[in-house]
Each structure stands twice: as C-alpha cells, then as structure tokens.
N, C-alpha and C positions, 0 to 999 in steps of 0.2 A: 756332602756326600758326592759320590763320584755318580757324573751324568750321561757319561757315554755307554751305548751299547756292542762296542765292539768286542770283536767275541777276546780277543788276545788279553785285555783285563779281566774277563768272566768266566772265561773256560780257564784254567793252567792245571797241567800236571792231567788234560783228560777230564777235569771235575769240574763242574759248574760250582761258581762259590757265591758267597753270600754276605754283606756288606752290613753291620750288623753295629748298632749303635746303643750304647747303653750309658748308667749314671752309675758313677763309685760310689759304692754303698758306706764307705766314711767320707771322701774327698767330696763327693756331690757332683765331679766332673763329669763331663760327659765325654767320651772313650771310643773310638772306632777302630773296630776288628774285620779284617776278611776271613771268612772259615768255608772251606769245601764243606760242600753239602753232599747228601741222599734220601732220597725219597722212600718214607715208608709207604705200604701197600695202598692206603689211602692218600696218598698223593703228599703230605705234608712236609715239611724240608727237617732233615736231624742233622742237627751239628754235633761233633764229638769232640769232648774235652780228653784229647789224647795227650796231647804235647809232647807227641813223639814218642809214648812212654817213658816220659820225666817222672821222677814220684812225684810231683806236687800237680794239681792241678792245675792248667792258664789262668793266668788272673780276668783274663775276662768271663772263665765260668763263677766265678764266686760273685759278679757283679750281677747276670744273668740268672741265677737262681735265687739270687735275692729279689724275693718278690714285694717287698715293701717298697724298696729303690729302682726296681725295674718290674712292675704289673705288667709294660707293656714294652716293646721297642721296636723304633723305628730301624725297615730293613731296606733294602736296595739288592735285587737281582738284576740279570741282566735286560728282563723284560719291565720295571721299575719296579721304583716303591711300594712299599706296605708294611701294614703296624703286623706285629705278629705278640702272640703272647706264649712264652716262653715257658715249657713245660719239661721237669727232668723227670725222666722216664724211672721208676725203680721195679722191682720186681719181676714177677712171671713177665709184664710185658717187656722192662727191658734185657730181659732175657731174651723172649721171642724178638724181637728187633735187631740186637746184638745177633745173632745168630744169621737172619737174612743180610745184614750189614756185612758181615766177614766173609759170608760167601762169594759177593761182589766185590770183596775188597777188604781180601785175605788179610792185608799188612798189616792192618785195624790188631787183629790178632796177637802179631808179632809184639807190637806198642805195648798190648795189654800182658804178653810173659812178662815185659821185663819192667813193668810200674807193679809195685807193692800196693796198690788202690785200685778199686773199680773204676774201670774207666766210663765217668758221664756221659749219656745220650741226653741231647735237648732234641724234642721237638719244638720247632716254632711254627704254631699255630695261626694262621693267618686270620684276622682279625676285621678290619677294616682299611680301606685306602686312606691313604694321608689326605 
C-alpha cells in the first residue's frame, strides 16, 4: 500500500480518496483500488460503484460485497491505515444517502441517467487499526 501522506496522491479531482484493498472472490487475489470517497452524516467513508455510469458494475464492487471473501478490508487514507467493513447500502437508507451524495456531487446523478442499474453505495465502516 501506498505510504505517503502527501496531499497530490490523496486529494485528486478536489476529493479525498481511499486505497481500498480486497480478495477476488473466485481468483482469491488480492486487488488494490483507489476510489473517491464521501462522508455520510455520521462521519463514515462511501465509496460509489459508478464506473462512470458504465452498465456493469466495477469489478472491485463485486469483490467488496462479497462478504465471504471480503468480511473485512484493509484501507489506507491519507491520515493512514485501517480495517473497515464493508457495507452496501439498499433501501430507504440508500436512498436517503443517495440523495445528500448528489447534492454535493451532482455528477453522481448524471452517472446514474445513463447506467440501466442502480448505482452501489458502500459504506466502509471503520473497524479496527491494523
């Protein structure tokens, strides 16, 4: 995992991101994603499986939701490390979330007209320090 704090790797695009390490849930490899984060109202980090509004989801959300092969995963911000467990948001809440999400970051929106899928909210749930 990437050990520097400087902001020019951790901020891009204006968004703090998130270094996000998981296990293929056929391959058993293990996988490293960076994904812009936001904070919901309780402070926890959401990544969003947008891919741009691709139809298919990223392949790192199918590895992340699998929770046999990923209970937990190891993360990296720019203040460090920590295990987080990975939760996909459905319903009323991820409605409600969805909704403060777009308002800060409208584009989110735009992603979502043109994907035929809902688009995924994880929260990653911070857990324990490594």
């Amino acid at each position: 995992m990437v050990t520097t704090d400087v902001d020019a790797v951790w901020l891009q695009a204006g968004m703090p991101h998130v270094l996000i390490e998981t296990v293929g849930r056929r391959s058993g490899k293990r996988h490293q994603v960076a994904l812009p984060t936001w904070s919901d109202p309780d402070g926890h980090l959401i990544v969003v499986a947008s891919f741009a509004g691709a139809p298919k989801h990223p392949s790192w959300f199918f590895n992340i939701s699998d929770a046999a092969a990923n209970p937990t995963v190891q993360c990296r911000r720019q203040s460090g490390p920590f295990v987080a467990t990975p939760e996909v948001l459905d319903g009323d809440e991820r409605s409600e979330i969805w909704d403060l999400l777009i308002a800060d970051r409208a584009w989110y929106a735009d992603y979502q007209a043109r994907a035929d899928r809902e688009i995924p909210l994880v929260r990653l749930r911070e857990t324990t320090e490594p």
